[in-house]
N, C-alpha and C positions, 0 to 999 in steps of 0.2 A: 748345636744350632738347629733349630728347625723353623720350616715355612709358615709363614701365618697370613700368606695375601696373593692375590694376582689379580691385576690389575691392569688395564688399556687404557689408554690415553687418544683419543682418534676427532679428526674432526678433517670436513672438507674444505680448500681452499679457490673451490670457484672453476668456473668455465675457464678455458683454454684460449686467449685471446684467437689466435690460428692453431685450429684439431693437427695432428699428426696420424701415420696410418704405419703399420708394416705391412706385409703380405695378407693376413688376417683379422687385424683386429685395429679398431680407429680408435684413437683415444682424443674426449673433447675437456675432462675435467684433473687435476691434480690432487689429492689430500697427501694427508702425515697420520702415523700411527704409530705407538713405541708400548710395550708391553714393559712390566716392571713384578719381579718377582722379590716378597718383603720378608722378612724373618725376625725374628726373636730377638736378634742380637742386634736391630738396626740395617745389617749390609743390605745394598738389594740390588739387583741385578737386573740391565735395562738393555734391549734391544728393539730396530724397527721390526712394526709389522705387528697383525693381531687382529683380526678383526671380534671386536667383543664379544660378539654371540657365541665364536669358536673356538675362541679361549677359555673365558669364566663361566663359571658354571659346574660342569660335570669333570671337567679338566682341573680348575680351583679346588675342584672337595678330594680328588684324588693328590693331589700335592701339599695341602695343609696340610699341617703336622710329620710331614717327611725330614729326613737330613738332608740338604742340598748337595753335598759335596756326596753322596753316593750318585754319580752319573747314570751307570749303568740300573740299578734299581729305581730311580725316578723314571727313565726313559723307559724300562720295561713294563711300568706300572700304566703309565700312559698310554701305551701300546695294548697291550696284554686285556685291560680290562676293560676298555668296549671299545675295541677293534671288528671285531665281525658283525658286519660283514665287508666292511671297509679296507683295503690293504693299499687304495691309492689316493689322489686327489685332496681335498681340502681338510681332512681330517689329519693326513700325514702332515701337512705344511702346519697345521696349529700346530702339533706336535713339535716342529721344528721351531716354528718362534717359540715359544716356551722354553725349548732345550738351550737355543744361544744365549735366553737372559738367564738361562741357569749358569753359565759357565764363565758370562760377564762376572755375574755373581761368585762362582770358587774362584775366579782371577780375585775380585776383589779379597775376597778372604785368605786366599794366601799370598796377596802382594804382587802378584807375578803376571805379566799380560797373556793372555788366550793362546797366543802364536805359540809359546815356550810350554803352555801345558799341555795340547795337544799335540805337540812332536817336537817342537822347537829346531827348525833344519837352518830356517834363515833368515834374516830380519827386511832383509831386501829383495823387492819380490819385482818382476815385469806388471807389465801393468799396460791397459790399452783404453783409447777411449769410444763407448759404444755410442755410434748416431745414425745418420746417412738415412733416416725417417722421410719419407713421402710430408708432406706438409699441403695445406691448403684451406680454405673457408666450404669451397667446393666439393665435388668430383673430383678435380684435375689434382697437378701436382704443382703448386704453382712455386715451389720451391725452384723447380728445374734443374739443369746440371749445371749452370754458374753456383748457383745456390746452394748443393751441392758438393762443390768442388770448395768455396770459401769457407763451410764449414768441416768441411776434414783436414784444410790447410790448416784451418784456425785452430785446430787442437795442437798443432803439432808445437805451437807457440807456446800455448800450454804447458809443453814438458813433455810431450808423447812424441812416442818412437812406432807407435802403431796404431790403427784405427779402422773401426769396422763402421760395414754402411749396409744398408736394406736391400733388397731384390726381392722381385716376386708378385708385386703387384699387379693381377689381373689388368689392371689400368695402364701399365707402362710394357709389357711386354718383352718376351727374351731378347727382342734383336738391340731397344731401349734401354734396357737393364743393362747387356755387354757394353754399349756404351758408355753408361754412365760411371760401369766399373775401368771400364778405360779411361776416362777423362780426370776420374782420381788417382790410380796409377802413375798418368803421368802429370797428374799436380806434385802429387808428395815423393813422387822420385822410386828410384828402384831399392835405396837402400832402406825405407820406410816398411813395416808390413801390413798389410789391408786385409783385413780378413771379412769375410762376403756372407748373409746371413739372410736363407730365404725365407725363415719362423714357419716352416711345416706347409709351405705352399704346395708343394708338385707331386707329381709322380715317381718313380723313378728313372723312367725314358726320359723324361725332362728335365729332369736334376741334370742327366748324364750328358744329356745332348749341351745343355745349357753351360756343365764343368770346362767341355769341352772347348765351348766357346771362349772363354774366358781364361782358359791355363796361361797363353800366353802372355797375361799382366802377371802371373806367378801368386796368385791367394796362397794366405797364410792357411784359411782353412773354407770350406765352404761348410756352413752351420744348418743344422737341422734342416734338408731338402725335404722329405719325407713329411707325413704325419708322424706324432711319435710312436706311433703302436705299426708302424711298416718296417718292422725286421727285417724282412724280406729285403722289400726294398733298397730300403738303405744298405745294407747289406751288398746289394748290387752295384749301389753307386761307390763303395769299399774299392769294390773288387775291379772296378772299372777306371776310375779315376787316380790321376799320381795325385792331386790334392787333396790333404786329411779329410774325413770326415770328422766335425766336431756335433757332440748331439748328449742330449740327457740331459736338460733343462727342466722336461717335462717327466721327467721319468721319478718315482717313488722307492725307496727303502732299498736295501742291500740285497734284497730278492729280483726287486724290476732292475738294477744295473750288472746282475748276474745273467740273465738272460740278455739281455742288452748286448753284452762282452762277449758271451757265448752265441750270437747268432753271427758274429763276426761284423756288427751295421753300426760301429765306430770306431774310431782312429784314436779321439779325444776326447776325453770324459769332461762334462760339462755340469755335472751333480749341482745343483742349487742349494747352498745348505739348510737355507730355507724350507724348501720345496721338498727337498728329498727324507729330510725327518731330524735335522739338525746337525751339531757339528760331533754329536756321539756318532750318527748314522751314517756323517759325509766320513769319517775315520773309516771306519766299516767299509764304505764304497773306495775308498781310495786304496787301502790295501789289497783289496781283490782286482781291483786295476793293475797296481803294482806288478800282483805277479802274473798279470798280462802284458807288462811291458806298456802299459797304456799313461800317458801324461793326465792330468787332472789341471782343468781349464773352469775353474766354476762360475755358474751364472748369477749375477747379482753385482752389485755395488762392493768398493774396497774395503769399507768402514769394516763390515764384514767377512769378505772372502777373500781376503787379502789374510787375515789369519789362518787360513784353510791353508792357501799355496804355502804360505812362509811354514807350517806345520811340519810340511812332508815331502820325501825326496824326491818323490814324482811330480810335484806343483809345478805347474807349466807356466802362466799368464792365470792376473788377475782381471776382470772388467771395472769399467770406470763411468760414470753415468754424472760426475759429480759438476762437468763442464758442457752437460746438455740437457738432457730431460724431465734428470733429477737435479738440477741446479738449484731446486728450492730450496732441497733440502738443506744448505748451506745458511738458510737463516736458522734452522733450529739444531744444526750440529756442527761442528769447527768442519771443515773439510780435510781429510787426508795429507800426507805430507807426499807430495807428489813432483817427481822433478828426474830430467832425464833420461825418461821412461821408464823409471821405478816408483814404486809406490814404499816407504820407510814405513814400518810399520814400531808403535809405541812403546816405550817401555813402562807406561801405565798401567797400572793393572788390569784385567779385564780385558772387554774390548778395547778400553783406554778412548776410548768417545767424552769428548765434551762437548754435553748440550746447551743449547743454550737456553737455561729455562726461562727466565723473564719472556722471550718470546711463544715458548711453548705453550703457559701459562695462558698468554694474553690472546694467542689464539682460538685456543678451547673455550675461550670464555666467551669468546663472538664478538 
């Protein structure tokens, strides 16, 4: 078998009726994007994500004519051959989308779904749902904490057993914030877990002061305090606080979560498989975790990372986006089998994704 295509599929789906915000970054628009890698024999292997410029091209002339099912020599080739001077950021993540529709792809060619070739530990993985987004047309937030409060209830309706929400809004403030984490707290009950997520706002004196404030609703984990490049810091907040630090969302390749683990400025390994360089590289990072005794918590959607947890002994929680933000995505791919705060993962081959093309189709076309 060998490669003979790669290919993106991408198109925008419009302004945001009401923008959302977390700590840094506002979002007013939504799209879809799915990379599809073709071969010789017919099979082909299809994951989200890919923006075109940074997949096809120099990425496509290096893959044509390869054997797909050598992982580790596809992935090196990618890497290896114009990497420098690049070893982080958006060059790593094409990397990664490319690597997950390669291994949709060996699922499909030997029958067998993603979960069971990368490690196969357990088909049934935890699973949470990520929201608690600042909202508004505005400045303000005009979601507030009713608002708030009915949407972290409303997951739990859902099937979840856990549920994380925002903080960090320069707009809402610490004293604001501990509220808001209190008033969910005591919606969803103490047996529920909330885990609290400031996307790289603070300091480390205001992670810690902030941790502080807040122990007493009991978070499951408090997520990336810090920018990602403050080892230090974070670090600090480690060392200070009984509540996990979860982090490494933003973090690149088995080199940056090597230094990561060794600065001591995580609890919880948060590897994106996407982001970090695929599910050759999330392997990579999960094992050097391991023998830190560190849990693997990955950032992104089930479809995907819900393969990663069920992979490996140390899988902690999957994230779930499927009944908030990304709820779109449900018109062009079945949703997850999700229930009782587990996420079941397929015995489809591959990722075991069904799209739905008729609508995929019909969107790209405009």
């Amino acid at each position: 078998m060998k490669i003979t295509d790669v290919t993106v599929t991408e198109f925008s789906l419009g302004a945001l009726k009401t923008p959302y915000w977390n700590s840094i970054i506002r979002t007013t628009s939504k799209g879809f994007s799915r990379i599809e890698v073709h071969t010789d024999e017919g099979i082909t292997g299809m994951s989200f994500g890919g923006h075109r410029s940074h997949v096809t091209g120099r990425f496509k002339d290096l893959l044509v004519g390869q054997d797909p099912l050598n992982a580790e020599a596809c992935w090196d080739r990618l890497y290896a051959h114009n990497r420098k001077p690049v070893a982080k950021g958006e060059y790593i993540s094409a990397i990664g989308v490319i690597d997950i529709a390669l291994w949709d792809l060996r699922g499909k060619t030997l029958n067998q779904p993603c979960w069971k070739l990368l490690g196969g530990h357990r088909q049934r993985v935890p699973v949470y749902a990520a929201g608690g987004y600042y909202e508004g047309t505005g400045a303000d937030d005009d979601k507030g904490i009713a608002g708030l409060v009915a949407e972290m209830t409303g997951f739990l309706e859902h099937g979840y057993r856990a549920v994380k929400m925002k903080v960090g809004w320069p707009g809402a403030g610490l004293k604001h914030d501990a509220e808001r984490v209190r008033a969910v707290r005591e919606a969803i009950g103490p047996d529920k877990d909330l885990l609290v997520d400031v996307n790289n706002a603070w300091d480390a004196t205001t992670a810690i002061r902030f941790g502080r404030m807040i122990e007493k609703y009991e978070p499951y984990w408090l997520e990336e305090p810090t920018p990602a490049d403050d080892y230090r810091g974070q670090a600090a907040i480690c060392a200070a606080l009984d509540t996990p630090v979860a982090s490494g969302e933003n973090e690149f390749t088995r080199w940056g979560f090597r230094d990561l683990i060794e600065a001591k400025a995580v609890d919880i390994v948060q590897a994106d498989p996407r982001t970090c360089g695929g599910f050759t590289e999330w392997l990579k990072i999960a094992a050097l975790s391991s023998a830190y005794h560190l849990p693997m918590a990955p950032h992104g959607g089930p479809h995907v990372g819900a393969h990663c947890v069920g992979a490996v002994s140390n899988g902690l929680i999957v994230e779930s986006y499927v009944h908030s933000i990304q709820s779109h995505l449900n018109e062009f791919v079945q949703p997850p089998n999700i229930a009782g705060g587990y996420v079941t993962l397929p015995d489809r081959p591959g990722l075991g994704l069904v799209w739905e093309e008729d609508a995929i189709q019909r969107r790209a076309r405009g």
